[in-house]
N, C-alpha and C positions, 0 to 999 in steps of 0.2 A: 198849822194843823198837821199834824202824823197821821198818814193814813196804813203807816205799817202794821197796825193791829186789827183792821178794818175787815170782815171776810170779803170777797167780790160782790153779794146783794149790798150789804149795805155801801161799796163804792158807789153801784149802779143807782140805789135809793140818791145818794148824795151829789152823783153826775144829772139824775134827774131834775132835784128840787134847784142846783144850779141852773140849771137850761132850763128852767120853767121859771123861774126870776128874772132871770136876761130877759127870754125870745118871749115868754108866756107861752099857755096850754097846745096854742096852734103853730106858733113857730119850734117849738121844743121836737112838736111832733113832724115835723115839717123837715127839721134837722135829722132825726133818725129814722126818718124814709129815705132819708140820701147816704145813710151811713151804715144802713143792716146789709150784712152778709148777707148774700144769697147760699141756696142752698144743694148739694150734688155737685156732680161736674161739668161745669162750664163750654169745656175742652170734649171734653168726650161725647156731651149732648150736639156741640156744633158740629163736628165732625161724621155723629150722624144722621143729621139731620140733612149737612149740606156735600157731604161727599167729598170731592175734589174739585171742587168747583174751581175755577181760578178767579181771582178779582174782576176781573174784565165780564166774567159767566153771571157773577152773582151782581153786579151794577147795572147789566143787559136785564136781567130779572126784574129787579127792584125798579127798572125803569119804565117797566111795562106792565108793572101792578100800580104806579101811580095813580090817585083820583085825579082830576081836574082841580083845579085850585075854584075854589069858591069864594067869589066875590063879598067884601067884606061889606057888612052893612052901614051905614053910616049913623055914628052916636044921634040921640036925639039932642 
């Protein structure tokens, strides 16, 4: 199959009905929550949000917002 005359909707119609044959309607979907672009900058959102933090700054944080680990229930 040629897809050189195809506009890019109908790629993305024909990438869809692919991945919904394979994976079906939940794993298709499942596949392009792990695969969309996010959106703005990345780069510039972290940097202002966390400053100059050094590795060792931001691990001391993240390690003192921790919950407790909650005891797993046991299957019936």
């Amino acid at each position: 199959m040629s897809t050189l005359r195809l506009t890019n909707a109908e790629i993305r119609a024909r990438g869809w009905d692919a991945l919904i044959s394979v994976l079906g309607p939940s794993g298709a979907l499942r596949f392009a929550m792990q695969t969309e672009r996010g959106e703005g900058d990345y780069a510039a959102r972290r940097h202002r949000i966390l400053g100059r933090l050094s590795v060792d700054e931001l691990l001391s944080r993240m390690g003192r917002r921790r919950p407790a680990k909650r005891r797993r229930r046991p299957r019936p």
